[in-house]
C-alpha positions in Angstrom: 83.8 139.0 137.2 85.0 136.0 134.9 82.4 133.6 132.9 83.4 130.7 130.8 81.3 128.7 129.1 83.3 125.1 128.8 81.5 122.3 126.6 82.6 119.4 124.5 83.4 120.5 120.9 81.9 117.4 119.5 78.2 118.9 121.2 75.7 119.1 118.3 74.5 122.7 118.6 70.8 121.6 117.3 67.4 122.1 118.9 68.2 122.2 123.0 66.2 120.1 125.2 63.8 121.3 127.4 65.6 120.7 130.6 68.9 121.5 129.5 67.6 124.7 128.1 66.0 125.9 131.0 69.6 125.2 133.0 71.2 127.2 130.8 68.7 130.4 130.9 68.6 129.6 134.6 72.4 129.9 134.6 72.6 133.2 132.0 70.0 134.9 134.8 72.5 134.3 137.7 75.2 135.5 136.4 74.2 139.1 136.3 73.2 138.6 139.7 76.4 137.2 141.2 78.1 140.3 138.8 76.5 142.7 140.9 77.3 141.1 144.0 80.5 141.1 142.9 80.9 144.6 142.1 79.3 146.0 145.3 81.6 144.0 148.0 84.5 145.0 145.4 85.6 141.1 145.4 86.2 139.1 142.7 83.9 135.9 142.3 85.4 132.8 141.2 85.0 131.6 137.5 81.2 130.5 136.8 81.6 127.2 134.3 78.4 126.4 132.6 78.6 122.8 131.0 76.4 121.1 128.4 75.9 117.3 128.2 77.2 115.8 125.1 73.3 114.5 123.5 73.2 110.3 123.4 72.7 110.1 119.8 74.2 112.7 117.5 72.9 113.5 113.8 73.6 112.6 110.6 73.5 116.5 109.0 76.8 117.9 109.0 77.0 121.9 109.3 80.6 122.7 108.3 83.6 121.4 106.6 87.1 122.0 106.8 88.5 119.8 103.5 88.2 123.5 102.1 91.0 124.6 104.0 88.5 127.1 105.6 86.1 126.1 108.7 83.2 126.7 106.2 79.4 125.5 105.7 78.6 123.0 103.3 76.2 125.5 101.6 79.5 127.9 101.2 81.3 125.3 99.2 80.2 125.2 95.4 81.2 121.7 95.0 80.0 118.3 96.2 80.9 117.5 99.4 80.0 114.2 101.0 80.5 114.1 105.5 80.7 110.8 107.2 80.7 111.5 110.8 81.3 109.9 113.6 77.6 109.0 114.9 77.0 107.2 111.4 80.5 105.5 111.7 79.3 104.7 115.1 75.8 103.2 114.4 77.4 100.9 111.4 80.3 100.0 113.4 82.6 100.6 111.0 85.9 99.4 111.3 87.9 100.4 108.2 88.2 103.8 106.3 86.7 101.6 103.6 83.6 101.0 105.4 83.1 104.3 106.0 83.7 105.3 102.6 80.7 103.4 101.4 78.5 105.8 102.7 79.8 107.7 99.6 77.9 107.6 96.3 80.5 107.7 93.1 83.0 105.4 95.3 84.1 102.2 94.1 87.6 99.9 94.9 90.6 98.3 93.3 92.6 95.5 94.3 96.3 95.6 94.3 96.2 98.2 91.9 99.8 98.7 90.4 101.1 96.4 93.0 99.9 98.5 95.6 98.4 97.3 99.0 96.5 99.3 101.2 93.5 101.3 100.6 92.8 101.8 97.1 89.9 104.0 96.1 88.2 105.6 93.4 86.1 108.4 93.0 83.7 108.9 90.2 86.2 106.0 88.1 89.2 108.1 89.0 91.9 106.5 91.2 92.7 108.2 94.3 95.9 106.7 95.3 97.5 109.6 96.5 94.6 111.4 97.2 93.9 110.4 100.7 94.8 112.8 103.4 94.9 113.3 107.5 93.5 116.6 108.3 94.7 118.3 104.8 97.6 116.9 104.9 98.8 114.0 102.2 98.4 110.9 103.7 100.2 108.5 100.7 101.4 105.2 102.9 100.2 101.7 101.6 98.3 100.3 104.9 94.8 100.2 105.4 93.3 102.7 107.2 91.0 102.8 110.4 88.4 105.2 111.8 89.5 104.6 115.6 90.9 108.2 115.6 88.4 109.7 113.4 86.1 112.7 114.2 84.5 112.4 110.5 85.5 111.3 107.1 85.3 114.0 104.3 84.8 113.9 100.6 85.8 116.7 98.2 84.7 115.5 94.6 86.3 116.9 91.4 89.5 118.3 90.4 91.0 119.8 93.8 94.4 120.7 92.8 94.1 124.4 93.9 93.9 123.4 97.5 95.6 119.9 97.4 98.3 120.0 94.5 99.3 117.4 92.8 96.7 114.6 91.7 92.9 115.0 92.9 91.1 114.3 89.6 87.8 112.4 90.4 88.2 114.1 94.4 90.0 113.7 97.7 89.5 111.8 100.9 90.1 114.1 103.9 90.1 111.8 107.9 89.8 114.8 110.2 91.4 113.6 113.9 89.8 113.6 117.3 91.6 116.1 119.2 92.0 117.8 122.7 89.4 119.6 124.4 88.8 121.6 127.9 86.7 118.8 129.6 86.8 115.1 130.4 85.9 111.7 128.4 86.1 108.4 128.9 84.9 106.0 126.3 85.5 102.6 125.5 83.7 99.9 123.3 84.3 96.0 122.9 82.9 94.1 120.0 82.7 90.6 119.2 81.4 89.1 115.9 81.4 85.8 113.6 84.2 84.9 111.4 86.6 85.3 114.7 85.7 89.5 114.5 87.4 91.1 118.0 87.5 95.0 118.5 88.7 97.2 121.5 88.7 101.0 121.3 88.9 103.6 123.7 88.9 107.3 123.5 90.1 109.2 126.7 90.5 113.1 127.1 91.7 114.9 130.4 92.0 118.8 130.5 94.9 119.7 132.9 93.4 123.4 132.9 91.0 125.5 130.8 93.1 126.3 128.1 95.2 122.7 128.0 94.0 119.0 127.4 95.4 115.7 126.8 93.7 112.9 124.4 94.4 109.5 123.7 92.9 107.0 121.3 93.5 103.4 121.2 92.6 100.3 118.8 93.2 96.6 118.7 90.9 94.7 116.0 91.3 91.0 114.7 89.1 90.7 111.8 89.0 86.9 110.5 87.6 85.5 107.8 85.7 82.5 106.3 88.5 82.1 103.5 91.0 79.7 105.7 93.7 81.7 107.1 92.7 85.2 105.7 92.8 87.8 108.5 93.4 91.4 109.1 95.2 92.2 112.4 95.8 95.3 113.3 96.6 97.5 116.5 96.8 101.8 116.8 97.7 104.4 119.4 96.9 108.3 118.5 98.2 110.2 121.5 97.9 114.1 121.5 98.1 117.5 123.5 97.0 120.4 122.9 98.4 124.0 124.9 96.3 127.4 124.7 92.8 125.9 123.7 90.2 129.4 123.4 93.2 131.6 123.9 94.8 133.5 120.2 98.1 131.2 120.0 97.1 127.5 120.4 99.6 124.5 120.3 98.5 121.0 119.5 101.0 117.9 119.8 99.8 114.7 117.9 101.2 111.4 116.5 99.8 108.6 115.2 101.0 104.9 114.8 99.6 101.6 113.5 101.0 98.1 112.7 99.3 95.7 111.2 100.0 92.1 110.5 97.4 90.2 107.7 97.0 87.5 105.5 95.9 89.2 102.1 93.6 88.1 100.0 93.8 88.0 96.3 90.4 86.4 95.2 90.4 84.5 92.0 90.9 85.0 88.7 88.3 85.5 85.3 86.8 83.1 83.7 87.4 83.5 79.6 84.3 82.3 79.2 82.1 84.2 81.4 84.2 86.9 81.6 83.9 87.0 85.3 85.5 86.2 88.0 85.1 82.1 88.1 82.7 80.4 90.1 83.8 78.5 92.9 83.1 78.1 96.7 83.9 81.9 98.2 85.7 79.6 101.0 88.5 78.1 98.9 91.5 80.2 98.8 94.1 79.8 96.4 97.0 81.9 98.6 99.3 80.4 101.1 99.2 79.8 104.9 102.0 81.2 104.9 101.0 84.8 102.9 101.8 87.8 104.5 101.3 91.4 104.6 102.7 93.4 107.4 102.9 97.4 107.7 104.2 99.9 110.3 102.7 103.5 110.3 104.0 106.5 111.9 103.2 110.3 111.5 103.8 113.4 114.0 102.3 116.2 113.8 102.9 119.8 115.3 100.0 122.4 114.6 100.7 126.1 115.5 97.5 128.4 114.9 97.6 132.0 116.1 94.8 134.6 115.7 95.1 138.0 115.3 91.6 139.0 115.4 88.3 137.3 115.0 88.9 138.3 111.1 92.8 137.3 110.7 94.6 134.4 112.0 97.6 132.0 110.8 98.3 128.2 111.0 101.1 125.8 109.8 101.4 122.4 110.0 104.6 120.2 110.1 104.6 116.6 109.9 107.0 113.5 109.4 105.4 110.5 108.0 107.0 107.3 107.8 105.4 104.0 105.8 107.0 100.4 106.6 105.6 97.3 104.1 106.7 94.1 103.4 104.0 91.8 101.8 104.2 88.4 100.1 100.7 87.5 98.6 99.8 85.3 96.0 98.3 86.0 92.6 96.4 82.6 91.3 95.8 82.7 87.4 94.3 80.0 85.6 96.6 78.2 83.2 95.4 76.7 79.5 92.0 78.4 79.7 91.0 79.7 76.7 87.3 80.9 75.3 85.9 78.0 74.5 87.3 75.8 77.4 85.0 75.4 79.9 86.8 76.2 83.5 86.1 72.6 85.1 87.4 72.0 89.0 91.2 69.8 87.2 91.7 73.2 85.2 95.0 74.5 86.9 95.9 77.2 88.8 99.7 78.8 88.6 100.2 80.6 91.9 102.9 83.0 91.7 104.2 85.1 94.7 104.3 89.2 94.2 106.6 89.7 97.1 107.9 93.8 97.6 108.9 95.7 100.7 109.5 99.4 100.9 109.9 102.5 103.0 108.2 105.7 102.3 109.6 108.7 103.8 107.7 112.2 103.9 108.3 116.3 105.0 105.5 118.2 104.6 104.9 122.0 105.7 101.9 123.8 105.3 101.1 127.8 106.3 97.6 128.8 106.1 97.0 132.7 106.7 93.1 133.6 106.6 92.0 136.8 106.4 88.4 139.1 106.2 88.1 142.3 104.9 86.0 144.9 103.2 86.3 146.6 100.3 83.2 148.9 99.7 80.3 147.1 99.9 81.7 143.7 98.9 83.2 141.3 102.1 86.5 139.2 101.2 87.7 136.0 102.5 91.2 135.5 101.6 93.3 132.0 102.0 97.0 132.3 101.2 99.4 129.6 102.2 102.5 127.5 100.6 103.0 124.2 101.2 106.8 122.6 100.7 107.0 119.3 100.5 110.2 116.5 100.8 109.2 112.8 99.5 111.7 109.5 99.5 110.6 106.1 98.5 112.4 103.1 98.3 110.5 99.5 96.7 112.5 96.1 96.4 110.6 93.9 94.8 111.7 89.8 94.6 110.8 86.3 93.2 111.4 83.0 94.3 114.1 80.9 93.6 111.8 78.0 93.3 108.4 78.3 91.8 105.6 77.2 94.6 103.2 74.3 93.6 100.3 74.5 91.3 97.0 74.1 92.6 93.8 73.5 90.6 90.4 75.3 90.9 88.7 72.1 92.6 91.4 71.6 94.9 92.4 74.9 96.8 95.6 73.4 99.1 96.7 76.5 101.2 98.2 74.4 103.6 101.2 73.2 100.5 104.4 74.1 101.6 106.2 76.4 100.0 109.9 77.5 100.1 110.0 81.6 100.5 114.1 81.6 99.7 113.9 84.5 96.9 116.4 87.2 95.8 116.0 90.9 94.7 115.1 91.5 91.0 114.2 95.1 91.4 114.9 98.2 93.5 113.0 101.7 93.0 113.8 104.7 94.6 112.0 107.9 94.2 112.7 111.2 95.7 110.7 114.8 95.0 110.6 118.2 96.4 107.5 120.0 95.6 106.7 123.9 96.5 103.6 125.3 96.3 101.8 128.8 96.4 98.3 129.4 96.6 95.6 132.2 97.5 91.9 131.8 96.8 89.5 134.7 97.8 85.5 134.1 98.1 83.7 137.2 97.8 80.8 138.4 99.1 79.1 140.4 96.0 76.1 141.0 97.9 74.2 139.1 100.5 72.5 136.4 97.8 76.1 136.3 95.4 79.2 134.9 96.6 81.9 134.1 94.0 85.3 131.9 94.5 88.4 132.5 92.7 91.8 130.7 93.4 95.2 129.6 92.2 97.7 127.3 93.1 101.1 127.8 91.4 103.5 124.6 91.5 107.0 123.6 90.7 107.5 119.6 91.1 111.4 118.0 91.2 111.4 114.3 91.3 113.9 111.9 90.2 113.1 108.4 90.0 116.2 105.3 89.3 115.5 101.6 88.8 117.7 98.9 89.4 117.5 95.4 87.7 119.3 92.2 89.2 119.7 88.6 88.2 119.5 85.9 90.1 123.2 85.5 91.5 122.4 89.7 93.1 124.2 91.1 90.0 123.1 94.1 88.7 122.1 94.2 85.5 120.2 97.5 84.1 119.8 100.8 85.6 117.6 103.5 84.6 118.1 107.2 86.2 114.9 109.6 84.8 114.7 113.1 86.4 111.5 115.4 86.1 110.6 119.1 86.7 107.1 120.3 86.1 106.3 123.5 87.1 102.0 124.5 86.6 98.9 126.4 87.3 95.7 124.9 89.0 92.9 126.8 89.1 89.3 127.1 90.9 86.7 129.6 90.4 82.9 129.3 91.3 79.9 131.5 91.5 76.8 130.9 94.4 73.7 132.2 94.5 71.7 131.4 97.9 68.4 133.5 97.6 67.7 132.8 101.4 69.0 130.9 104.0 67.3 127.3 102.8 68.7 127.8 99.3 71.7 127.4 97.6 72.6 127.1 94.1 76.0 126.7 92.0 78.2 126.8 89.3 82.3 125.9 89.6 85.1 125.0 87.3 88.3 123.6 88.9 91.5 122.5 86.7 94.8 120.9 87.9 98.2 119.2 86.5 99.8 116.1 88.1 103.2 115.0 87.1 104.1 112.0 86.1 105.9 111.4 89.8 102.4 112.0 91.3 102.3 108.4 92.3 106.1 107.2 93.1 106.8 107.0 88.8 108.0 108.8 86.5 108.3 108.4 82.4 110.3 105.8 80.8 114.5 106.8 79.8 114.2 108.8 76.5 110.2 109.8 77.0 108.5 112.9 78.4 105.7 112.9 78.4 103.1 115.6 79.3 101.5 116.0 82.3 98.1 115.0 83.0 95.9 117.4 82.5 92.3 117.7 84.5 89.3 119.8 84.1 86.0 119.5 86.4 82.8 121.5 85.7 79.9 121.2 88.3 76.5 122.7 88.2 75.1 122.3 91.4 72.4 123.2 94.5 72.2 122.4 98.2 69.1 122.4 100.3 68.4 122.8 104.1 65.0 121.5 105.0 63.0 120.2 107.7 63.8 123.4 110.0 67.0 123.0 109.5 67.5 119.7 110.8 67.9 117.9 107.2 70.2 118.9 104.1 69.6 118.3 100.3 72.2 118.2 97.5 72.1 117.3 93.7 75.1 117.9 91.0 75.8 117.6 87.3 79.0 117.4 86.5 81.8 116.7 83.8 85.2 115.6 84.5 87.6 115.6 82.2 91.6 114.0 81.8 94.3 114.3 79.2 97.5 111.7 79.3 96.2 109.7 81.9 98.7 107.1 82.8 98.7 103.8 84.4 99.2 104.0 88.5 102.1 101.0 88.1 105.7 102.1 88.3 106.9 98.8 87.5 105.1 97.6 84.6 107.4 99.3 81.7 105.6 99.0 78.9 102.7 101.3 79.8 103.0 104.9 80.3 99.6 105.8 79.2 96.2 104.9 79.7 94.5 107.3 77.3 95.0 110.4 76.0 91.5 111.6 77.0 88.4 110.5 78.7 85.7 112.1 80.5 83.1 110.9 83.2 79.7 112.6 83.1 77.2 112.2 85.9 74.5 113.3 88.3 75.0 113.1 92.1 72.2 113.3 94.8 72.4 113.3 98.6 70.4 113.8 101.3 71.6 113.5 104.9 69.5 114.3 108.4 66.9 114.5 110.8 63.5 114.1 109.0 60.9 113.5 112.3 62.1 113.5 116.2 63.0 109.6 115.9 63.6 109.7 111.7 67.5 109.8 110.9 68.6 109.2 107.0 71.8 109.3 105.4 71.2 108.3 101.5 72.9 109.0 98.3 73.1 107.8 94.3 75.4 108.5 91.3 74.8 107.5 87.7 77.9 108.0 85.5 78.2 108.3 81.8 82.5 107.4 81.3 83.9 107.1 77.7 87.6 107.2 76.4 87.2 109.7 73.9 91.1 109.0 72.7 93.5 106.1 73.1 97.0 106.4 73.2 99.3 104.1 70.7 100.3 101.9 74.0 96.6 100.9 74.5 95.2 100.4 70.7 91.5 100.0 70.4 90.7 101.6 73.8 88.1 104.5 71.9 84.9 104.8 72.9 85.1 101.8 75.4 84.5 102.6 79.3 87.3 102.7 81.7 87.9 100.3 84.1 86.4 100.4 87.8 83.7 102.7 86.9 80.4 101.7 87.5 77.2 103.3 85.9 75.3 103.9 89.0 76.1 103.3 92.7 73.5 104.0 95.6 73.4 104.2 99.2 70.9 104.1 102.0 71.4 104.0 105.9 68.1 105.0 108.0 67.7 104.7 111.7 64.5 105.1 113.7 64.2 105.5 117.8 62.2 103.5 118.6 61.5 104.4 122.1 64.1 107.2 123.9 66.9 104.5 124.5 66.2 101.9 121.8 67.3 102.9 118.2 67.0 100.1 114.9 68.6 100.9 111.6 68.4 99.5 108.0 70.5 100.2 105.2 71.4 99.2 101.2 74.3 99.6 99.3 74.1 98.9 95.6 77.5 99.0 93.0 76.3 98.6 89.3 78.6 96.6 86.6 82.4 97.2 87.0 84.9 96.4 83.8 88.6 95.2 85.5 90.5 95.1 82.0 93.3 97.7 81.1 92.0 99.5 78.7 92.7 98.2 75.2 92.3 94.8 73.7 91.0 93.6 77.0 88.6 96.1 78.5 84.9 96.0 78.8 85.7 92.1 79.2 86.2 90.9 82.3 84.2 92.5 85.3 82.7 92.3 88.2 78.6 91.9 88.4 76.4 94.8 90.1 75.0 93.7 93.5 73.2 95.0 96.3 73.8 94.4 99.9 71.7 94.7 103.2 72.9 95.9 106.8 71.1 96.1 109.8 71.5 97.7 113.3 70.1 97.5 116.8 70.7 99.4 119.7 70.2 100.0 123.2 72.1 103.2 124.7 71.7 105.5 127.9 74.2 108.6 128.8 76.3 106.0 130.0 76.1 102.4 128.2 75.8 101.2 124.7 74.7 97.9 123.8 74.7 97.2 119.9 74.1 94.5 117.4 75.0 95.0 113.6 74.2 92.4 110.9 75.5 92.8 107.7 74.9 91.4 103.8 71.6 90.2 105.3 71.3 88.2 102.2 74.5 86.3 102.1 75.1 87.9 98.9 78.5 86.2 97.1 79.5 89.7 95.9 83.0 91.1 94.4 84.3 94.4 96.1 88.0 95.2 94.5 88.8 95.1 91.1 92.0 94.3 89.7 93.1 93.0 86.0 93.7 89.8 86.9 91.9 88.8 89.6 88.6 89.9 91.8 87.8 90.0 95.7 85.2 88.9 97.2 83.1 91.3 99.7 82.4 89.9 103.4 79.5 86.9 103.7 77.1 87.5 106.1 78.2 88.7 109.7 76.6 89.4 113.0 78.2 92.1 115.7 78.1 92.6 119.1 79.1 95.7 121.2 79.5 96.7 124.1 80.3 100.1 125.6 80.8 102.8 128.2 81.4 106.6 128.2 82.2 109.1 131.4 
């Protein structure tokens, strides 16, 4: 006779409940029964199913991780890894991959980096433009990202080049996507808020059989603003199917699109005597009513995994991902300010309009093959996989044939007309191929050593033209720059874990990234080297509290050579420094500490220098680099406080943050540490969820991306409501 055990994979496989353990021993006692039944009439029985109720309220402790490029525990992993999963993303209500991501200790933001919209992270004071990715796949569109098709949000810090190529230096942020499974969900969640906050999700799955399934995940969210007519708008659809689910050869179907439609947000600009940004009323905005910033996403994705054995199996992954943007923001400086000269509400404000558009077109196909083996009395794992890769870009960027009017800091007037009739002055296109080899093997020395061992061989081909126009659409310079890099990246790592509580590290990780790593490459006539990257991580992890909590700390060293700036389009930089380092100590702690006790907390102090300036960025030595705070901290706690009634607290603290390039103007202007508080409320059965969130408790005026010229302000206080259902 058949048996199947069917159950959500999103089940948290902790400590079973009484009455849901005693079904499933009840259930594992009939089946021999109905098996000799069976076997004496000669019939066979229909399939037994056993299912398991998904728990209300998951944990906070995440087992495994797959941002390895192996299903792997934490504890197997000798670097720091930070999980944000879906109940925590849940319980804050998080709405942006940004929210999420500040969870993270070592994470900070820029704004408008390079002229780049979108999410704009960075890790340990290491910008991770291009180091975003949708289940281990590059993710490099300009939009801002949303959790609505999230299972959990992963965090590999240090130099990941081995698994992730190019880029990687400070770490990589890995979304890994709901997908199919054998059973049937309905959820669906509608949240209303201050500041004109509206939100509507819903997750549905429907297996059509026990090996095929159908999912679809849906989002609309209208996030206003108390800054006039700043808003975020945004609507997503993440359709997917998956064919052969528990059988060797599996097929999933998925693809993925989001448009949004928003007012940016620029902030305001530094003060020259303060050296922060200038004190006004957060609500005066110095854009336009008329700003815009509209993007189109689109990625499908075709997964093929087949497995030999329970020890050998292969996966590849193709996807097409196209990125659609067309923004027109505006950049307020002050004019005539000088140290000295106090900023009084008549000093005046040039607005000037950054307006670009572009189309980002990507290949990428990836082959995993996983492997186990013996060889004597040591056990192997062995990844080997290539990854080829086919990039266009295309940027115009514009100006206005008529300046718009000033404004001054007293008087914000977004409400001034202004005439948008511009023409080109710039076009960009960038195209690359890059292939890729890699094989790492994690040995199994003896049941308390493992050791890690990996190399990734590149060869990058991009070639990058600019084209320069005048007013009258004439064209007026070209530049045509080709570049072939070919490099090593390497990862090795010992672990010693002298039971199963206990686990304890050492791992050294290296990687190159060309200078076409992010849409650029060197000025006509230059060549420069790539950069260069070198991460060193002593490190141990922790599982306490029965298992039900998880404990890690790091020290760790990361070093760059030849860093350049992130802008294509600014030509008189090409680079930053020609080293600097970031050392620093990481703790975490994530879990179940009593019955009702849940805790997700973390802190990172960093020690960043520029240990030697390059001749484009004089008197940069020995000054810290921009965007990298010395110590940033976390805390999110939640208590039940009876079985259906849960409340939460949480902090979120970013020390001092220096916004200058580096040279004659960093460690001058920057944004002030600050601490926020959130808070939560909820009531929730197996089938309803009521929730309230409040958020910066204090009202703190605050300052959450960085950029050169110009600072953004974090949200004011805000107040939450949702409402939901699941089946």
């Amino acid at each position: 006779m058949k048996s199947k055990l069917t159950d959500s994979p999103s089940i948290e496989h902790g400590k079973l409940p009484a009455r849901r353990a005693v079904g499933l021993i009840a259930a594992a006692a009939f089946v021999p029964a109905l098996a000799h039944a069976a076997d004496k009439s000669s019939a066979e029985l229909e399939t037994v199913k056993v299912t398991a109720e998904e728990p209300v309220r998951g944990t906070y402790k995440t087992e495994t991780s797959s941002i390895g490029k192996l299903n792997q525990k934490l504890r197997d992993i000798p670097q720091s890894v930070s999980v944000v999963n879906k109940q925590l993303i849940k319980d804050q209500g998080a709405a942006t991959l940004k929210d999420a991501l500040r969870n993270v200790p070592g994470i900070t933001f820029a704004a408008g980096e390079g002229g780049r919209t979108g999410d704009q992270v960075v890790i340990r004071g290491f910008a991770a433009t291009t180091d975003t990715y949708l289940d281990g796949i590059r993710d490099s569109g300009q939009y801002n990202r949303d959790p609505f098709n999230d299972e959990r949000v992963e965090v590999l810090k240090g130099a990941s080049s081995m698994l992730f190529g190019r880029g990687s230096t400070g770490g990589v942020v890995n979304q890994v996507s709901k997908t199919p499974f054998a059973g049937e969900k309905i959820e669906g969640n509608l949240t209303v808020g201050t500041n004109d906050f509206q939100r509507v999700t819903f997750d549905v799955n429907q297996a059509f059989s026990d090996t095929a399934a159908a999912r679809l995940n849906v989002m609309a969210t209208n996030d206003g603003s108390d800054r006039g007519p700043v808003e975020n708008t945004r609507w997503g659809v993440a359709p997917s199917v998956a064919f052969g689910l528990g059988e060797p050869l599996t097929l999933t179907l998925s693809a993925f699109h989001m448009e949004e439609n928003n007012v940016p947000d620029y902030g305001v600009p530094y003060d020259p005597n303060t050296k922060r940004p200038i004190d006004v009323d957060r609500k005066k905005f110095y854009g336009f009513n008329s700003d815009f910033e509209d993007t189109v996403t689109d990625m499908a994705t075709a997964k093929l995994s087949y497995k030999f054995s329970d020890d050998t199996s292969i996966t590849n992954q193709l996807r097409y991902s196209r990125f659609e943007r067309d923004v027109s923001p505006t950049a307020a400086r002050l004019v005539g300010a000088t140290a000295g000269v106090p900023v009084t509400d008549a000093t005046t404000l040039r607005r000037s309009k950054p307006m670009r558009d572009g189309v980002d077109d990507a290949w990428v196909n990836q082959t995993d093959f996983v492997t186990k083996f013996d060889t004597g009395t040591m056990r192997h794992t062995v990844l080997a996989g290539m990854e080829l890769v086919k990039e266009e870009s295309s940027t115009n960027r514009y100006a206005l044939r008529n300046n718009p009017a000033n404004s001054t800091v007293g008087a914000a007037s977004p409400s001034d007309p202004v005439d948008l009739s511009r023409y080109k002055t710039n076009n960009t296109t960038y195209d690359v191929t890059n292939v890729a080899l890699y094989a790492m093997d994690t040995l199994e020395l003896t049941p308390q050593w493992k050791a890690v061992l990996g190399a990734r061989w590149d060869r990058f081909d991009g070639d990058y033209r600019q084209k320069n126009f005048n007013s009258s659409g004439a064209q007026t310079t070209t530049s045509d720059v080709n570049r072939k890099d070919k490099a090593w990246s390497y990862r090795t790592g010992l672990i010693y874990q002298p039971d199963t509580v206990q686990s304890y590290y050492v791992s050294y990780g290296s990687l190159m990234n060309p200078s076409g790593a992010t849409y650029a490459l060197d000025k006509p006539g230059e060549n420069v080297k790539p950069e260069k990257n070198e991460n060193y991580e002593l490190g141990a992890k922790w599982d306490l509290m029965d298992g039900d909590a998880s404990l890690r700390a790091a020290l760790f060293r990361t070093v760059k050579f030849y860093e350049r700036n992130t802008d294509p389009l600014v030509p008189s930089l090409t680079v930053l420094s020609n080293k600097r380092h970031t050392n620093g100590v990481e703790i975490e702690g994530a879990g179940r500490l009593t019955e009702r006790w849940e805790l997700f907390a973390g802190a990172t102090y960093m020690d960043s220098k520029i240990d030697e300036e390059s001749k484009e960025q004089p008197g940069s030595k020995g000054k810290m680099p921009r965007y990298t705070p010395r110590a940033t901290a976390n805390l999110w706690t939640t208590y039940k406080l009876t079985d259906v009634v849960t409340g939460g607290f949480g902090l979120t603290y970013i020390g001092k943050r220096y916004a200058g390039e580096a040279g004659s103007s960093a460690n001058t202007n920057h944004l002030p540490a600050y601490t926020t508080a959130n808070a939560m409320v909820s009531y929730e059965t197996r089938k309803y969820l009521v929730q309230l969130n409040l958020n910066n408790l204090a009202n703190k005026r605050y300052y959450d991306g960085a950029y050169g010229g110009h600072a953004t302000y974090g949200t004011p206080r805000e107040a939450q409501l949702t409402v939901g259902f699941k089946y």
